[in-house]
C-alpha positions in Angstrom: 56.4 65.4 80.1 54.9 67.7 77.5 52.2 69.2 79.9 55.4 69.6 82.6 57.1 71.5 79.8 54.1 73.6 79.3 53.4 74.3 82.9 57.2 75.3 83.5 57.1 77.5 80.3 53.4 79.3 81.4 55.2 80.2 85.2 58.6 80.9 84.1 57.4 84.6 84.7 55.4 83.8 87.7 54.0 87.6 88.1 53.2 88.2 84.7 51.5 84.9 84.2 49.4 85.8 87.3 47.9 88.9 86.0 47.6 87.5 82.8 45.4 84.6 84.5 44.1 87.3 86.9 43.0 89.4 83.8 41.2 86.2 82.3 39.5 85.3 84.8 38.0 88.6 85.5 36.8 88.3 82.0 35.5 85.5 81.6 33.5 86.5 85.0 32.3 89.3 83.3 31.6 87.3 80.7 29.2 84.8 82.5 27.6 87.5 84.0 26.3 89.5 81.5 25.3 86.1 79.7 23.0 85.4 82.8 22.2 88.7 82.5 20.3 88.3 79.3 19.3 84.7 79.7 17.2 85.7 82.9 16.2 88.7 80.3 14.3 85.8 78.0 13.5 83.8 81.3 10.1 84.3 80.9 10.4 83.5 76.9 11.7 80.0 77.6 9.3 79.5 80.1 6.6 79.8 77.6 4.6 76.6 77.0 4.0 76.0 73.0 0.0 74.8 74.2 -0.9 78.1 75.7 -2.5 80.9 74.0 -2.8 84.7 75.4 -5.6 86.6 74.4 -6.0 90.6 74.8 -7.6 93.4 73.7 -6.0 94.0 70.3 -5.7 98.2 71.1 -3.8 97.4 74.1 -3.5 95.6 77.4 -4.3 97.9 79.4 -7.8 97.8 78.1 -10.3 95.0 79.1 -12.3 92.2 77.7 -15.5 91.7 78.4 -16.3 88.4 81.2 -19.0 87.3 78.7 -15.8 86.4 75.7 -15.4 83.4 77.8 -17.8 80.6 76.7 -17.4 81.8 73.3 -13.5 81.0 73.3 -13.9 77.7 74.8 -16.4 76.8 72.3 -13.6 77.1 69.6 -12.3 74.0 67.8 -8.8 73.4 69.4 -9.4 75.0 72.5 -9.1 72.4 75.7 -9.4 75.0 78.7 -9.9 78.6 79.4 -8.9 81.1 82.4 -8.5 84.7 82.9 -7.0 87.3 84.8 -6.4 90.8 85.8 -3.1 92.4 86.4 -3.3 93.5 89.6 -0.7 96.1 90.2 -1.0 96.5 94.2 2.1 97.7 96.2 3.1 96.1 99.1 3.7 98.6 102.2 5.8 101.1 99.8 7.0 100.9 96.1 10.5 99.0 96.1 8.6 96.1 97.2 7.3 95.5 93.8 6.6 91.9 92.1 4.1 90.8 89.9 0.5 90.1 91.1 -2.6 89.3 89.7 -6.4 88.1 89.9 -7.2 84.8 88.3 -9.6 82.6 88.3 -7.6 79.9 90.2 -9.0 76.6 89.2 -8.2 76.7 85.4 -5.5 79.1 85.9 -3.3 76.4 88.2 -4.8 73.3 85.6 -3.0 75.8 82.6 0.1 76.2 84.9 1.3 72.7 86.1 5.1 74.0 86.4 3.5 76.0 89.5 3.3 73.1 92.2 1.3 73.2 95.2 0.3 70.5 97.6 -3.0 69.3 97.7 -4.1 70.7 100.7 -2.6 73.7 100.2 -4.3 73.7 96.4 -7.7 72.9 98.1 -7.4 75.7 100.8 -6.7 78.4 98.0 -9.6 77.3 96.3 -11.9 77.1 99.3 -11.0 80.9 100.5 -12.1 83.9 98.6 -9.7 85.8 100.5 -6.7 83.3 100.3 -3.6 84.2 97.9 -0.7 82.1 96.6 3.0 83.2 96.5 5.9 81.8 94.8 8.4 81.0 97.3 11.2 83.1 96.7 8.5 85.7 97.1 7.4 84.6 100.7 11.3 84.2 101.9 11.9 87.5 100.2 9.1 89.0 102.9 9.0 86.5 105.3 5.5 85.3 105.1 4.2 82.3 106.5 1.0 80.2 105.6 -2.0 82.0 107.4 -0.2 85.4 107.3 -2.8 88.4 106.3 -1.3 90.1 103.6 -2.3 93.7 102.9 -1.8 95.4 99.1 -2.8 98.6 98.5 -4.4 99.0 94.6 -3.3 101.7 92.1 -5.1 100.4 89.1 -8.2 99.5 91.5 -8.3 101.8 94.6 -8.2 100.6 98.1 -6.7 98.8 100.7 -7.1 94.8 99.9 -6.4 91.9 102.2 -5.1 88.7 101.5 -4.8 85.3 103.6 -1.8 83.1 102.5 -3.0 79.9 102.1 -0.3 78.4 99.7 3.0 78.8 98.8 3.9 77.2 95.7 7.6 75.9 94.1 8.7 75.6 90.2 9.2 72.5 88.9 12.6 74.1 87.7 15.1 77.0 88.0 13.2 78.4 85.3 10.2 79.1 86.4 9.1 82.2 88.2 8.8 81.8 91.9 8.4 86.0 92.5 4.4 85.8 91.6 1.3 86.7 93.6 -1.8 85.2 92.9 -5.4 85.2 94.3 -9.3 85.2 93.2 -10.4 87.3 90.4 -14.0 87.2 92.3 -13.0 88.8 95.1 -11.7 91.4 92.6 -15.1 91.5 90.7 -17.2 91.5 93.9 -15.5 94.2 95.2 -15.7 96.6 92.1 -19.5 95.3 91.8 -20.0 97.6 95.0 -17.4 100.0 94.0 -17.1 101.0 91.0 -19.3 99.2 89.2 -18.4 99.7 85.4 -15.5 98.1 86.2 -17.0 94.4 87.2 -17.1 91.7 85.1 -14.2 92.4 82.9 -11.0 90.9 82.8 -7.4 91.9 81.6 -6.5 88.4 79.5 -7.8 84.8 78.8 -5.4 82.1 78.8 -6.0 79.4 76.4 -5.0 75.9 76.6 -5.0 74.3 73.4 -5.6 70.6 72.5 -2.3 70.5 70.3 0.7 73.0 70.0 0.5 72.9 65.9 -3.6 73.8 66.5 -2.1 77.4 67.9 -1.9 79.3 65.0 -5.4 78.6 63.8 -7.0 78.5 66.7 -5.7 82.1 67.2 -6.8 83.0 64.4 -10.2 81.8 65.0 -10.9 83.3 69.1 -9.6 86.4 66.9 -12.5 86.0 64.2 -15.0 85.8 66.7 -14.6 89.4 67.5 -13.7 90.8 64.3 -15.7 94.5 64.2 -16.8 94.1 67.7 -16.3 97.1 70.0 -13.6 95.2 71.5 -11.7 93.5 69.3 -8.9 90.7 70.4 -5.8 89.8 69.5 -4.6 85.8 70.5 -1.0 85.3 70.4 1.3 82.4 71.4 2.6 82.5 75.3 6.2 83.0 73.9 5.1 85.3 71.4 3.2 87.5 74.3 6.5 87.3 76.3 8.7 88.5 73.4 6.5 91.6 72.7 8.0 92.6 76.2 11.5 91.6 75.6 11.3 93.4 72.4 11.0 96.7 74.3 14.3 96.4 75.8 16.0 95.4 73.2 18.5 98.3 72.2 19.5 97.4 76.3 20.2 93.7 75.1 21.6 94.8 72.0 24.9 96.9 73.8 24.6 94.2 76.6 25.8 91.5 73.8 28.3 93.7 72.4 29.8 94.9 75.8 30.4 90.7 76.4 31.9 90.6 73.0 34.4 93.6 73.5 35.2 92.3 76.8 36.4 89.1 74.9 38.5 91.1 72.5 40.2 93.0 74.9 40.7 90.2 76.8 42.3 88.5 73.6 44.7 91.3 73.4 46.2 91.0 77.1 46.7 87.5 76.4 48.2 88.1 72.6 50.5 90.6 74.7 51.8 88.3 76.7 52.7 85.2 74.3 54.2 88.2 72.3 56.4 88.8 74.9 57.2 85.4 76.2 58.0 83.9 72.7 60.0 87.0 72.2 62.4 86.3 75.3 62.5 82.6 74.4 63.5 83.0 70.7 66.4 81.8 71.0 65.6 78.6 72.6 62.9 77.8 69.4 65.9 78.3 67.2 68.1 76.0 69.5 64.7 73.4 69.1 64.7 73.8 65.2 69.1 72.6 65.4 67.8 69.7 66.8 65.7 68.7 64.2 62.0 69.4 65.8 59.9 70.7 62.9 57.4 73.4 62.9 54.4 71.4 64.3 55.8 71.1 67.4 56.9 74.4 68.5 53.3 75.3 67.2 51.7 73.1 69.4 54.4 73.9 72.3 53.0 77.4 72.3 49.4 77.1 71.1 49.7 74.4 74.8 51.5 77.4 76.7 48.4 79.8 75.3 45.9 77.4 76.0 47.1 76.4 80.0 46.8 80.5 80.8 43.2 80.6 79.2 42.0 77.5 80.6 43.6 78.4 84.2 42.1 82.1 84.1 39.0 80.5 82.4 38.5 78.0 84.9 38.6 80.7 87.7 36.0 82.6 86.1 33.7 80.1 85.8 34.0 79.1 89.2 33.9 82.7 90.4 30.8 83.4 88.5 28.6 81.0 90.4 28.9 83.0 94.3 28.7 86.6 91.9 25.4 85.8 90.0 24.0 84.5 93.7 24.9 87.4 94.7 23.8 89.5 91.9 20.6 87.9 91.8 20.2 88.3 95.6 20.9 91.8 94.8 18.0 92.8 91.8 15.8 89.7 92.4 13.1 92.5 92.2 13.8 92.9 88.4 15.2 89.4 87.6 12.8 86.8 89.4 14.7 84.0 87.6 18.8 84.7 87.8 20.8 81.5 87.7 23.9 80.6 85.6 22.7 78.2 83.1 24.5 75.4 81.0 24.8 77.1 78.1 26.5 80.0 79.8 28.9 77.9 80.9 29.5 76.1 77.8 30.1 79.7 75.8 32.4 80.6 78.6 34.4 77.6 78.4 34.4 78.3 74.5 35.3 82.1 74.9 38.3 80.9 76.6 39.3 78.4 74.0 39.2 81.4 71.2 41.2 83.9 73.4 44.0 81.0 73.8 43.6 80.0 70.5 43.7 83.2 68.9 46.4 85.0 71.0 48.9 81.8 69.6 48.3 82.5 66.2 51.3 85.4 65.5 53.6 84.2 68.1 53.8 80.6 65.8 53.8 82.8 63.0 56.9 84.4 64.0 58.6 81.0 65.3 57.9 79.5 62.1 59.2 81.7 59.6 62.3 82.6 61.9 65.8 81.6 60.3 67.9 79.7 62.7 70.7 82.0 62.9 68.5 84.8 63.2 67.1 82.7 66.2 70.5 81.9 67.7 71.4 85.9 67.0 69.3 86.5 70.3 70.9 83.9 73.1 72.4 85.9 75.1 
């Protein structure tokens, strides 16, 4: 009977309620979306495995590590395996078509990333091939490529046209993982620049570390970094998440007015709704006055339009959420190039369904003020 009440009450002014519910759910939209917006922002942070350790030249990355560091990192205590890698940086057929690619050393490199999963066949013909390459599979359906395709990248940071054979195409255990990589023999980089450019060979861009425990990271950092203390190419070891934060942190004046454009969104959204329980309890003043004759106390007109509050909100709020689902697809769809990993995430929904909850919540509070403390015959001034 109450919710009946409440319904009748919420519709009584079918446009208005409309684009009050219209205006809600076009927030709460936005909302979502700007959410996912910085959650595929920190994608690659919550990706980060706590047992992996990144190691660099401590100048910068764009400057290399000699091949040799190798044996002496995995001869640290704490250390279980080691790879490395180059970031590649080639360009496929023109510049829009840019994803991430680099040369690793594939064995280790796939053993550090089990969240990367490839059959065994396919894991054993990547290995076999110097030639062969791996893409993620959003990737491959992004450029159509098929297993056995020859796949040609031309180098900016190492000249020349380079071909690939696709030989696997792997999938992430989860939505979070990155599934816009290319990945293929650091050999066939190194054998290459051997007859090339020769200063260039045997060098490589990072070592991943797998440690033995995640509370052995810290100091077995520190210690790769002792190794090389004073040398002419000093390192610096950092955490995977760590190493993916250093990048976020770049952006982070964007992510800063990102948040607070979510936030005013919210407010203003607030004030629509405040408007319009301002207005309806306004009209129906008379009838609260008629409910306080009968002997109904405070409490319940509060809750009779905190209820009325609450149905717009969680009608428009619904919407939203529902809406937001097809709109980050499409988003996503739309700059998968800069966001590999765009999907609307539980939490999103969760602060969505809660940013609803405070608009109701919050537009109810000085309409019940006003019904409270309103004499009677003030009340009964206004029938009519």
């Amino acid at each position: 009977m109450l919710l009946k009440l409440l319904l009748r009450n919420a519709f009584r002014h079918r446009l208005r309620t409309l684009l009050t519910i219209g205006g809600i759910a076009v927030a709460i939209l936005a909302f979502g979306l700007l959410r996912t917006v910085i959650t595929a922002w920190y994608a690659g942070v919550a990706a980060s495995s706590a047992n992996r350790l990144v190691t660099r030249n401590a100048i910068s990355l764009i400057f290399p590590l000699p091949l040799s560091y190798k044996e002496k990192i995995r001869a640290v205590d704490g250390v279980s395996i080691v790879s490395y890698g180059n970031w590649f940086g080639g360009v496929y057929i023109e510049e829009k078509n840019f994803f991430a690619n680099f040369a690793v050393e594939p064995i280790s490199y796939f053993d550090l990333y089990p969240e990367f999963l490839l059959s065994d066949d396919e894991r054993a013909a990547f290995f076999r091939e110097r030639k062969a390459c791996v893409a993620g599979q959003k990737l491959a359906k992004r450029f159509g490529w098929k297993i056995g395709d020859t796949i040609i990248l031309r180098g900016t940071i190492f000249p020349g046209n380079w071909e690939f054979i696709l030989h696997a195409i792997y999938q992430g255990k989860d939505k979070t993982i990155d599934e816009n990589q290319f990945f293929f023999h650091w050999e066939y980089l190194n054998e290459t620049l051997r007859k090339t450019i020769a200063r260039r060979a045997d060098q490589v861009g990072f070592y991943m570390i797998g440690v033995k425990r995640p509370d052995q990271a810290a100091a077995t950092a520190e210690a790769v970094d002792g190794l090389f203390k004073n040398s002419y190419a000093e390192t610096l070891t950092e955490t995977e998440k760590a190493f993916q934060m250093s990048f976020v942190s770049m952006s982070e004046a964007i992510i800063t007015v990102i948040l607070l454009v979510s936030y005013v969104i919210i407010v203003i959204i607030m004030a629509v709704v405040a408007n319009t329980m301002a207005m309806s309890v306004r009209e129906r003043m008379g009838e609260y006055a008629v409910f306080k004759t009968l002997g109904f106390g405070s409490g319940y007109l509060a809750g009779l339009i905190l209820g009325e509050s609450l149905t717009l909100t969680a009608v428009g709020g619904l919407l939203g959420i529902g809406a937001t689902f097809p709109a980050a697809a499409a988003f996503g769809q739309a700059v998968g190039q800069f966001f590999p990993i765009f999907h609307v995430s539980a939490e999103t929904i969760w602060m969505d369904m809660a940013a609803a909850a405070i608009v109701g919540v919050a537009a109810a509070v000085i309409p019940i003020w006003r019904v409270v403390h309103v004499r009677i015959a003030d009340g009964l001034g206004r029938i009519g």
